[in-house]
C-alpha positions in Angstrom: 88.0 21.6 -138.1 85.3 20.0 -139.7 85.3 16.4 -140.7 84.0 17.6 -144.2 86.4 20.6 -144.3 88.1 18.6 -147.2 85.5 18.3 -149.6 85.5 21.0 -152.0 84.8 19.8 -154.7 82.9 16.8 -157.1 86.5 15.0 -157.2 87.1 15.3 -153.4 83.3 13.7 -153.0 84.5 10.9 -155.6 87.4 9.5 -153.3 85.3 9.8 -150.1 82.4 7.8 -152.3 85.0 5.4 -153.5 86.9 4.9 -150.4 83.5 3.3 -148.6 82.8 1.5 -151.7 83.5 -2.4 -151.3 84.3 -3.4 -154.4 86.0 0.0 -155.7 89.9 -1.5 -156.1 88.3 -3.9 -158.5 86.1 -1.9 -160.8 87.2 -0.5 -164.4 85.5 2.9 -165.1 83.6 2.9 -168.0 84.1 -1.3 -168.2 80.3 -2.5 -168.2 81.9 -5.9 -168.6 84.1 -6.2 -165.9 81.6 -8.2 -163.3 82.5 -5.8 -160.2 82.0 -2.5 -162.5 78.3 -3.8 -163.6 77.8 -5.2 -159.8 78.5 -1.7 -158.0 76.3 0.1 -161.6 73.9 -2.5 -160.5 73.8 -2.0 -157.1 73.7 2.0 -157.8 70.8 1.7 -159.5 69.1 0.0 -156.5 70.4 2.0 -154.0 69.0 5.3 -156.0 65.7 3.8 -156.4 66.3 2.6 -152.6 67.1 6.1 -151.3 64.0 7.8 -153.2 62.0 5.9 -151.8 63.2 6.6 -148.2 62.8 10.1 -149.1 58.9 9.8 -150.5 57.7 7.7 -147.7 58.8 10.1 -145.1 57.2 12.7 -147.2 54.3 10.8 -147.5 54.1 10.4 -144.2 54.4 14.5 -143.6 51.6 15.0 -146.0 49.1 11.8 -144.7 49.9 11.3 -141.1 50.6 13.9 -139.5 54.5 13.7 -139.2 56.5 17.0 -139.1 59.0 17.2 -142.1 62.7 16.3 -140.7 65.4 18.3 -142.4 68.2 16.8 -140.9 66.7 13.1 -142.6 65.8 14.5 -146.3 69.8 16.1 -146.1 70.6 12.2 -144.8 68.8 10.6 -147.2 69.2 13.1 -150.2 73.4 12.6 -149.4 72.6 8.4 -150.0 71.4 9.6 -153.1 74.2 11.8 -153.9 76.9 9.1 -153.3 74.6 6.2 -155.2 74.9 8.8 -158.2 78.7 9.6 -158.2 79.1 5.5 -157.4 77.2 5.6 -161.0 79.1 8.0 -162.9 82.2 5.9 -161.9 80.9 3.2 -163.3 80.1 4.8 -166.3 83.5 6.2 -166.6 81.7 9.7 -166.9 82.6 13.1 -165.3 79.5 13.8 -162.8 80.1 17.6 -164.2 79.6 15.8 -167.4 76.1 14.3 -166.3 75.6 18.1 -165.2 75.7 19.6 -168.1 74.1 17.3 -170.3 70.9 17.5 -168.0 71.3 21.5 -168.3 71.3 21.1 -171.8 68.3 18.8 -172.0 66.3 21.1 -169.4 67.4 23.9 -171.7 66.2 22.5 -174.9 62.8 21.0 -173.4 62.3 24.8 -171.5 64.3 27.7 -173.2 62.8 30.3 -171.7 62.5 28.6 -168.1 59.2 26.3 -167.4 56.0 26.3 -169.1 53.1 24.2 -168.1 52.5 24.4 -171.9 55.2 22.9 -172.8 55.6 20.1 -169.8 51.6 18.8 -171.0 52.8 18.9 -174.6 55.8 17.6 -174.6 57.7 15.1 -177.1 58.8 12.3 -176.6 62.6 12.5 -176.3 
């Protein structure tokens, strides 16, 4: 069996994100206030901008010198990413389904009828 045989779901992710979080036990959800809730919403926010950036310099790399694109490092790096945002969410005190949606339904609105370069160059600000 594999060791990710039990994740089947956005909830299963969550414990597995908050079990290797270190100051999990002592964060509120949704309690900007509470200093270890704003510390680990803090450090998400890092650790995203952290993570992209690991992603665009070995893309950058591909593209300028001559490296071959590693799929087994973007899946690495874009899973960092993954539990950075679902550390967030918690924070927040927000469903990650709830992030989902809401990103649907701004994609939605800003594209109805799927992208438009039209609409990307001409688009208000939000």
């Amino acid at each position: 069996m594999s060791i990710t045989a039990h994740i089947n779901n956005l909830d299963d992710y969550k414990k597995e994100v908050l079990r290797t979080c270190p100051a999990a036990e002592n964060m509120v959800p949704g309690d900007l206030h509470n200093e270890h809730t704003w510390d680990m919403l803090l450090n998400s926010g890092m650790g995203l901008s952290g993570e992209a950036g690991e992603i665009i310099d070995h893309l950058k790399k591909c593209n300028f010198q001559g490296h071959t694109p590693d799929v087994v490092l973007l899946v690495k790096e874009l899973g960092d990413v993954l539990w950075y945002v679902m550390l967030a969410t918690h924070c927040l005190g927000v469903n990650p389904m709830y992030v989902i949606k809401k990103n649907v339904e701004k994609l939605r609105k800003r594209y109805p009828d799927g992208f438009e370069t039209e609409r990307s160059i001409n688009r208000s600000p939000e």
